[in-house]
C-alpha positions in Angstrom: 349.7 233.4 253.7 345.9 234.3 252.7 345.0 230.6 253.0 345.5 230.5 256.7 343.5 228.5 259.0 341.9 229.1 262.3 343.8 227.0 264.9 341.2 226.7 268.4 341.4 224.1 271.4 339.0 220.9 271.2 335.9 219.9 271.1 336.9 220.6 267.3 333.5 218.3 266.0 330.3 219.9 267.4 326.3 219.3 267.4 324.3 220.8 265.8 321.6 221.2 268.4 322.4 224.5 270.9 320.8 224.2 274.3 318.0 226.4 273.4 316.9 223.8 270.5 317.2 221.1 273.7 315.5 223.1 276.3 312.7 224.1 273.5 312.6 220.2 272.8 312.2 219.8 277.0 309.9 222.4 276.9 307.6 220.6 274.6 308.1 217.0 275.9 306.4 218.4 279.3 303.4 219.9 277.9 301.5 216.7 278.0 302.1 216.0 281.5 301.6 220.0 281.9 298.1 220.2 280.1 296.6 217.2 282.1 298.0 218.4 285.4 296.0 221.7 284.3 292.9 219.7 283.6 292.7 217.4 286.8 293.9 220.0 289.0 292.2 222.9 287.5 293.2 226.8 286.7 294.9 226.5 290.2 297.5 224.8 288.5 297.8 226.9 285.5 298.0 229.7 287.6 301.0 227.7 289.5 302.6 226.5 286.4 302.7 230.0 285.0 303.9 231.8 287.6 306.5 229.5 288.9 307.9 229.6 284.9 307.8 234.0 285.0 309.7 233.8 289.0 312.9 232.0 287.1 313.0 233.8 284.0 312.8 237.0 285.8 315.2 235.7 288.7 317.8 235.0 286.1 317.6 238.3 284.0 317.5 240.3 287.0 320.4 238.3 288.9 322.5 238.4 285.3 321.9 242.5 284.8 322.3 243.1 288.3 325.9 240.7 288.2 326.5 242.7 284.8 326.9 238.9 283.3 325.4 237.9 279.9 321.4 237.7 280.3 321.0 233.7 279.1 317.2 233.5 279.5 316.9 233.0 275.8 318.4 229.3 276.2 314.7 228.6 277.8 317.1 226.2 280.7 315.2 228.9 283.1 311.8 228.1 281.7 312.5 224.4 281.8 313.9 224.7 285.8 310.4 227.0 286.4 308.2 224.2 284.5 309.6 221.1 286.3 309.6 223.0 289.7 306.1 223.8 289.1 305.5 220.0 288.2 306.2 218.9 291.6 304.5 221.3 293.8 301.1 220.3 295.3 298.7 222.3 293.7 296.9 224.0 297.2 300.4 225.3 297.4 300.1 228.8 298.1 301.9 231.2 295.4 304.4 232.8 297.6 305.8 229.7 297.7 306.0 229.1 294.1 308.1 232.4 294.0 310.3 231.5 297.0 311.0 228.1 295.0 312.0 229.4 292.2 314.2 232.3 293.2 316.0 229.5 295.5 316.3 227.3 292.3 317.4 230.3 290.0 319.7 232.0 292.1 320.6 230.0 295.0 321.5 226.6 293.2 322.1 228.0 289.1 323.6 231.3 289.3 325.8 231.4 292.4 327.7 228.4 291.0 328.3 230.0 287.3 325.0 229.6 285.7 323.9 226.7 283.1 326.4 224.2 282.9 328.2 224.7 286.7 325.1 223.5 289.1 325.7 220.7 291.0 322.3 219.9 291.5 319.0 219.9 289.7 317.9 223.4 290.2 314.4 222.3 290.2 314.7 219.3 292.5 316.9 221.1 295.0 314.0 223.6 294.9 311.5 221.0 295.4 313.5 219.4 298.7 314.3 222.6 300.1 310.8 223.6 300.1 309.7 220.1 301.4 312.4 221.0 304.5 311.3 224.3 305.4 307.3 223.7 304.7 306.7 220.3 304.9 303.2 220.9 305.6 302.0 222.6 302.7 304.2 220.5 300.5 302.4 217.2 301.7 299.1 219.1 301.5 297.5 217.3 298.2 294.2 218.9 298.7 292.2 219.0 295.5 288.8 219.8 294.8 287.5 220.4 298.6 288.8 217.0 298.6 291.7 215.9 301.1 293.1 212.3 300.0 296.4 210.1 300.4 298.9 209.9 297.7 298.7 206.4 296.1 302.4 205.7 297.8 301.1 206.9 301.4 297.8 204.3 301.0 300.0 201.7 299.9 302.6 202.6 302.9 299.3 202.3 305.2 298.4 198.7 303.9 295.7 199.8 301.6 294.6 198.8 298.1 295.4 201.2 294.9 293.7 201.3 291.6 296.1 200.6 289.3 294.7 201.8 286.4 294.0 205.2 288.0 297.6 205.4 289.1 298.1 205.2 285.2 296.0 207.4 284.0 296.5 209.8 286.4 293.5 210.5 288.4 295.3 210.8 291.6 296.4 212.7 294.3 299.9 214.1 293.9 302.0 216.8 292.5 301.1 218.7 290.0 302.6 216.9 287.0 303.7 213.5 288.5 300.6 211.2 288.6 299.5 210.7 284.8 302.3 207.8 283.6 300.9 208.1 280.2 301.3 211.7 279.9 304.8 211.3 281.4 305.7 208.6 279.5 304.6 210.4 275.8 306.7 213.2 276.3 309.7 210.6 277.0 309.5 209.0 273.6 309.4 212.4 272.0 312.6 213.1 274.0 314.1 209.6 273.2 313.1 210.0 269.6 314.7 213.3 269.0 317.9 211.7 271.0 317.7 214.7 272.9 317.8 211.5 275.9 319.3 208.0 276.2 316.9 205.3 277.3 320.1 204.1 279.7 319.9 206.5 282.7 316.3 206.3 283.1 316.0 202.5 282.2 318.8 201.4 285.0 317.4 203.5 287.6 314.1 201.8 286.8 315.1 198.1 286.6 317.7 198.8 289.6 314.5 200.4 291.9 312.0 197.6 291.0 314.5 194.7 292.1 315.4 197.0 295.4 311.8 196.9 295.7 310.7 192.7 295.2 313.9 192.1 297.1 312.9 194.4 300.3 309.4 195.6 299.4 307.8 193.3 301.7 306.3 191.9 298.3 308.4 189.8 296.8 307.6 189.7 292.8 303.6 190.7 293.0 303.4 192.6 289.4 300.9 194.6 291.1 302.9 196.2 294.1 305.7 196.3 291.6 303.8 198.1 288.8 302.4 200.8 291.9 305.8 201.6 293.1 306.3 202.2 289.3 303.6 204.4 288.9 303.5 206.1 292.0 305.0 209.3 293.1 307.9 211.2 291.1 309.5 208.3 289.8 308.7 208.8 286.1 308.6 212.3 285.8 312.0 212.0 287.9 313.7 209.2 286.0 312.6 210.4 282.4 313.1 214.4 283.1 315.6 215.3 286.0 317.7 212.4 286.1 319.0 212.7 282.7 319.6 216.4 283.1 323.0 217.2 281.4 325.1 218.9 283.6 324.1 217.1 286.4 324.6 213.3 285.2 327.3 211.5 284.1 328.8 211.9 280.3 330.5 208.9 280.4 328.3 205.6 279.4 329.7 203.5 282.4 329.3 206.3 284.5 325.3 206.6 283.5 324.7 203.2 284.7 326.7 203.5 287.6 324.7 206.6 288.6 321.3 204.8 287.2 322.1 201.9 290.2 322.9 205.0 292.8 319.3 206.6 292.1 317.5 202.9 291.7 319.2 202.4 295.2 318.6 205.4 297.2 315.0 205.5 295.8 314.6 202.1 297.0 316.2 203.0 300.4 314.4 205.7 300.4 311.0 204.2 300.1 311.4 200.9 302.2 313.0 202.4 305.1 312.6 206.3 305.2 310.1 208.4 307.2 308.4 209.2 304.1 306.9 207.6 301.4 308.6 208.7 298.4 312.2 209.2 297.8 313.0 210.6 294.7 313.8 214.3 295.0 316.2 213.1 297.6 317.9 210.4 295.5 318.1 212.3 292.9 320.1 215.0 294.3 322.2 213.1 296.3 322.8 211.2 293.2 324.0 214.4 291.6 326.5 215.0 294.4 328.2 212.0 293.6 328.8 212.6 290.0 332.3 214.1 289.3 333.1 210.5 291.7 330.9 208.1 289.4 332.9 210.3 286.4 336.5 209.8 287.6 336.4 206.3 288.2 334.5 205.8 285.0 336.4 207.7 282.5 338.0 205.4 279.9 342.3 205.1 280.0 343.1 207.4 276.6 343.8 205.9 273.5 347.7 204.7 272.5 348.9 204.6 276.5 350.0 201.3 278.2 349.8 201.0 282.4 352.9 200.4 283.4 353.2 197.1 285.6 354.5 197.7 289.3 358.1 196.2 289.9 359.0 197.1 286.2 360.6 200.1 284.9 360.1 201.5 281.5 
């Protein structure tokens, strides 16, 4: 009777990672698109970026002691929400909306619904959209500099020329941390080399948004067009960093490239058709509504049981 063993429900074979080591490894695969959006932009930024990341780690502590719940802020998910909100604000926006953000994003879509791991939404993105709804003016001001310009995406939208390369590099207009592809696109290796992400959510929504786009862009297959629609807006930081958010994407691997078709689709939509210019913060979350669907019809039949045939009994 002393050799007894401990009997617990499934999983019963577990990672070794916790969240914290993912969110640390998040964390880190945004500092590159972080520490350029800080030098284009300027301390205004830094100030932003910082202050958006302290409004969610203190809107969780203080909505977990107040809720006498355990305080989580330790698993850095809070930090990560307050970093990728940050990314995607303008950086003339002024700070109390930084704060307003991320107390929406912390409390209003994280806590109320259980915390990490019950959102139904990208805390960050829901953020972003519901600030985009209630002050659409300072969240399509990309002032920078003294210097009022159009996003690459609006130009475009108005029949004007882009510089690629400067698209690419990211000496733009924009948000915050969306318009260097390079800087976006070295934290996403570090992120698909530490298999903290698969390539296949961000690499359907991709491939599904650019053949949306030379289908109904008004371009047909111009590599150029193609390559700006790429480049332009929050479509990498998006599809490399929110998109592939655990708890709000699909676990199963059909399910992933269903839900990679969704956001190449509504993107597209979005972008062809819609008022504005860019799309993703909207597919995105929509996308995420549709999950436990994409999940139910995509769940594969367990192991060792038949389907019975209609008209015959067992």
């Amino acid at each position: 009777m002393n050799d007894l063993r401990n009997v617990s429900s499934s999983p019963h074979v577990r990672a070794q990672e916790s969240s914290a080591d993912l969110m640390r490894w998040v964390l880190i695969a945004l500092l590159p698109a972080s520490l350029f959006g800080i030098w284009h932009f300027g301390p205004k930024a830094l100030f932003l970026i910082v202050l958006t990341v302290l409004v969610c780690v203190a809107a969780e502590f203080l909505y977990e002691k107040g809720m006498h719940k355990p305080v989580t802020v330790a698993d850095g998910s809070a930090a990560v929400t307050g970093l990728l909100l940050a990314l995607n604000l303008p950086v003339s926006a002024p700070w109390w909306l930084a704060v307003l953000g991320g107390v929406f994003a912390i409390v209003v879509v994280k806590q109320l619904f259980g915390g990490l791991g019950q959102n139904f939404m990208n805390p960050a993105l829901a953020a972003r959209c519901f600030l985009l709804i209630s002050f659409a003016a300072r969240m399509t001001d990309f002032t920078y500099d003294a210097v009022s310009g159009a996003t690459p995406l609006a130009a475009m939208r108005a029949g004007e020329s882009v510089d690629l390369v400067s698209m690419f590099v990211g000496t733009t207009a924009g948000t915050i941390g969306e318009t260097s592809v390079i800087a976006i696109l070295l934290g996403a290796l570090l992120l698909l080399w530490k298999k903290v992400i698969s390539i296949r959510i961000p690499g359907i929504y991709l491939l599904t948004f650019v053949i949306f786009m030379a289908l109904f862009g008004g371009h047909g297959l111009d590599p150029s067009y193609l390559a700006a629609q790429v480049c332009g807006g929050g479509l990498m930081l998006g599809a490399w960093f929110m998109a592939t958010d655990y708890v709000t994407s699909p676990i199963t691997p059909a399910g992933q490239i269903v839900y990679g078709v969704c956001l190449g689709l509504l993107t597209g939509v979005f972008r062809c058709f819609g008022a504005s210019a860019e799309g993703v913060s909207y597919a995105i979350i929509l996308s995420n509504l549709l999950v436990p669907l994409i999940e139910r019809i995509t769940i594969p039949a367990a192991f060792g049981i038949a389907r019975m045939k209609r008209g015959k009994k067992a």
